[in-house]
N, C-alpha and C positions, 0 to 999 in steps of 0.2 A: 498261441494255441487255443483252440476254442475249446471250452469248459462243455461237460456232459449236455447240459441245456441247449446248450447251440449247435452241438454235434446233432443231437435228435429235432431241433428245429422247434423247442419248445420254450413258451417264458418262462422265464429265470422264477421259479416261484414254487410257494411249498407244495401248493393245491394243483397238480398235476391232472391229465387228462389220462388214465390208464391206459384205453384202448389206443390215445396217440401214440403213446409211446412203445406200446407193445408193438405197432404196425411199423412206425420210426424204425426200430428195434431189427426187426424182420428185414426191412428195406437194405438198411444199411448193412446187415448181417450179411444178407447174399452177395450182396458188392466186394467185400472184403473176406468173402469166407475163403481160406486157403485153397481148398477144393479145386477152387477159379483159376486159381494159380499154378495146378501141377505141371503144366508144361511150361512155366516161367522161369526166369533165368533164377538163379539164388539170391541175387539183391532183390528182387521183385517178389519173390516167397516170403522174405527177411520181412519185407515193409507191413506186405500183406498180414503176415502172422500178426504182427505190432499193433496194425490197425484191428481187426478182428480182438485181438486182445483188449486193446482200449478200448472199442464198441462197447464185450462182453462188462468192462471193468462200468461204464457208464451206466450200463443198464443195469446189471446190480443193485447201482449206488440211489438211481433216480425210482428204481422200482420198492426199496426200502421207505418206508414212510421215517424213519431213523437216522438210517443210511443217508437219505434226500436232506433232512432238519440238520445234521451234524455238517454235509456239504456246503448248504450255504450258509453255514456262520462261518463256515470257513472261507468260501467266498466274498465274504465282507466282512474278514479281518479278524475277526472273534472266535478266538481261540476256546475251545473248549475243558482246557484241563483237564482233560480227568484223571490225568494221573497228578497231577499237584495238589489240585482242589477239589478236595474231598467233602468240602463245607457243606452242609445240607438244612435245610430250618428243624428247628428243634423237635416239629411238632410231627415232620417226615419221618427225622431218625425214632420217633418210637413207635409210628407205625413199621418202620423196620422190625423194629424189636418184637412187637408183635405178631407178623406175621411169622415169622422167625418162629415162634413157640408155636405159633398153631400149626405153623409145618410139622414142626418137632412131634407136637401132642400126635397131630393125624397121622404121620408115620408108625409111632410109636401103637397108636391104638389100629393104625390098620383102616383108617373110617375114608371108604369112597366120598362119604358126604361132605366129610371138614372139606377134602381135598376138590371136592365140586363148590363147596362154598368159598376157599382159596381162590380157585379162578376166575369161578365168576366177578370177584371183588376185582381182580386183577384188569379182567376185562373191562369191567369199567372204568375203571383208573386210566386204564391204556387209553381209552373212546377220551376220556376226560384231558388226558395230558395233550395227546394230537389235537383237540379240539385247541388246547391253549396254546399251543404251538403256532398252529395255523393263525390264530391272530397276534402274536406274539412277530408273526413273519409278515401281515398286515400293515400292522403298525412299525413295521421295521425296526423294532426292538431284538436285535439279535444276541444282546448282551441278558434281556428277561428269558430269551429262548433256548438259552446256552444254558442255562439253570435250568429250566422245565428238560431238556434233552437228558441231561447229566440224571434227572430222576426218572423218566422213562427207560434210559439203560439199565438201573436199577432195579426196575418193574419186569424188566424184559429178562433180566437174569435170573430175577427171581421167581421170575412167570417158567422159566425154561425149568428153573430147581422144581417146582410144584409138577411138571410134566412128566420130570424122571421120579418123581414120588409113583404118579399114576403106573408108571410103566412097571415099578416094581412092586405095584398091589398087582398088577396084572400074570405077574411071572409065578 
């Protein structure tokens, strides 16, 4: 079975061409989109659905910058843990901690600024973590990259917590 990359006709790699794949994406959509099929026999709807699905599930996964980094450590064997290994360098877990309380504090005081100063920090991190990914996926270290993922999900969750802060200064 060919892996998302091959499906969309693109190399196997982190640093993706957006507009190919969005174009890939579209091509192959309309081939497989059910619509195609309504006067098909039910096996032929069945496949169709499948594919259309798998396309939709590809493109997801390759259009995620996350999504893409977590697929191919899995494609090369390197399992991400994240639910066993929780390890993270010392100096991470107390920017957790951190951030953690500034959440808390900007909630608690109410301040648009903390919480614009929260993201922007996050942004950066996030700019900074992809950047080491991408060469992490360079150097075909997928076992250093599987570590930087595991603390971008992190950022990512804790980017999403800062966003439902925003939303409930907004309410």
């Amino acid at each position: 079975m060919q892996n998302h990359f091959e499906l969309f006709q693109l190399p196997e790699a982190f640093a993706i061409d957006m507009t190919t794949l969005n174009q890939a994406f579209h091509e192959m959509q309309g081939r497989v989109h059910p619509d195609k099929f309504a006067t098909a026999s039910d096996q032929e709807k069945r496949v169709a659905m499948q594919w259309a699905t798998r396309v939709n599930e590809a493109y997801v996964t390759l259009k995620s910058p996350l999504k893409r980094a977590s697929y191919l450590c899995e494609l090369h064997g390197v399992d991400l843990e994240t639910e066993s290994n929780t390890s993270m360098p010392p100096e991470f877990l107390m920017q957790q901690m951190e951030w953690r309380e500034a959440l808390d504090d900007a909630r608690a005081e109410k301040s648009l600024a903390a919480l614009e100063s929260l993201d922007a920090e996050l942004r950066a991190l996030r700019h900074e973590a992809l950047t080491q990914i991408a060469h992490q996926f360079d150097l075909h270290d997928y076992t250093a990259a599987a570590l930087a993922i595991r603390k971008l999900m992190f950022v990512e969750k804790f980017a999403a917590d800062v966003g439902h802060a925003f939303d409930a200064l907004a309410e």
